[in-house]
N, C-alpha and C positions, 0 to 999 in steps of 0.2 A: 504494500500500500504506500501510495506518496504522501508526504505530509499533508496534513489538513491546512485549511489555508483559515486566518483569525475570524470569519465570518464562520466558518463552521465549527470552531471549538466556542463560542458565543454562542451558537443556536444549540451544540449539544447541552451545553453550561444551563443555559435557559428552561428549556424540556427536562434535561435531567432533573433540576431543582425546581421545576412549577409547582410542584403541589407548596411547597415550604415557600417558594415566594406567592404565592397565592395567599396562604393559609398568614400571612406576614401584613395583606394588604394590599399585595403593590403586583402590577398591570406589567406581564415580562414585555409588553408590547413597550411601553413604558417609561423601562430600565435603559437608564444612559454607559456608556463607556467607561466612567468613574466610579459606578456602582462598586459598592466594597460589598461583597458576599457576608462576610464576617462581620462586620459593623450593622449590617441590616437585620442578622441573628437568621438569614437562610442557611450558612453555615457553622459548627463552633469548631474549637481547635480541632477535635478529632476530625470533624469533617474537611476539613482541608488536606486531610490524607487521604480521606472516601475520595475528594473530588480531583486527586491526582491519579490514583489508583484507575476510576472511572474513565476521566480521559485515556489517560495508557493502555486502557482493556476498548474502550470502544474503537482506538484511531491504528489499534496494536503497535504504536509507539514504545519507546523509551524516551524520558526527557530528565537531564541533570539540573535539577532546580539550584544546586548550587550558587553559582552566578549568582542567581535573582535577588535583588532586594527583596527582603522578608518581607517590608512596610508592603510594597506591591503584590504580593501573592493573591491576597485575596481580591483586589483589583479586576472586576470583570476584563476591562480591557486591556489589559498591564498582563494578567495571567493568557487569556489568549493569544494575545501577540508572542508573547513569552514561548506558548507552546509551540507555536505554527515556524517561529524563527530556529528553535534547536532539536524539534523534532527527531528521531533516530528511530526510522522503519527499524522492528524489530529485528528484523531477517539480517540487516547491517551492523548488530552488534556482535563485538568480536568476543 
């Protein structure tokens, strides 16, 4: 599989968590780019491993969060991008 491209780890991110952003209040149609998952309480610490794990299983990736600013993880748009730029098709890890 090729990397996902940031408009589809957004829309996975999105579906994946609708009920929790539904169940929160707030319209995923809605949700801007600056969206913090974490601050809006769709996800807590642990689920920030659900929702790396989740990416990695749906796009069958590997991705090195390393790099990342912590402060951006949870960042809709910041973790998207994030992923689509260091992507590693599974099949390509040594």
């Amino acid at each position: 599989m090729t990397r996902p491209t940031v408009s589809e780890v957004r829309s996975f991110l999105l579906e994946h968590f609708s009920f929790t952003i539904a169940a929160n209040g707030l319209n995923p149609t809605e949700i801007g780019d600056d969206f913090d998952l974490l601050e809006a309480g769709v996800i807590d610490s642990l689920g920030v491993l659900e929702m790396i794990s989740a990416v990695e299983q749906r796009f069958k990736i590997t991705v090195d969060f390393e790099p990342m600013d912590p402060a951006e993880l949870t960042l809709l748009d910041k973790f998207s991008s994030f992923v689509a730029e260091n992507a590693v098709a599974r099949g390509d890890v040594s």
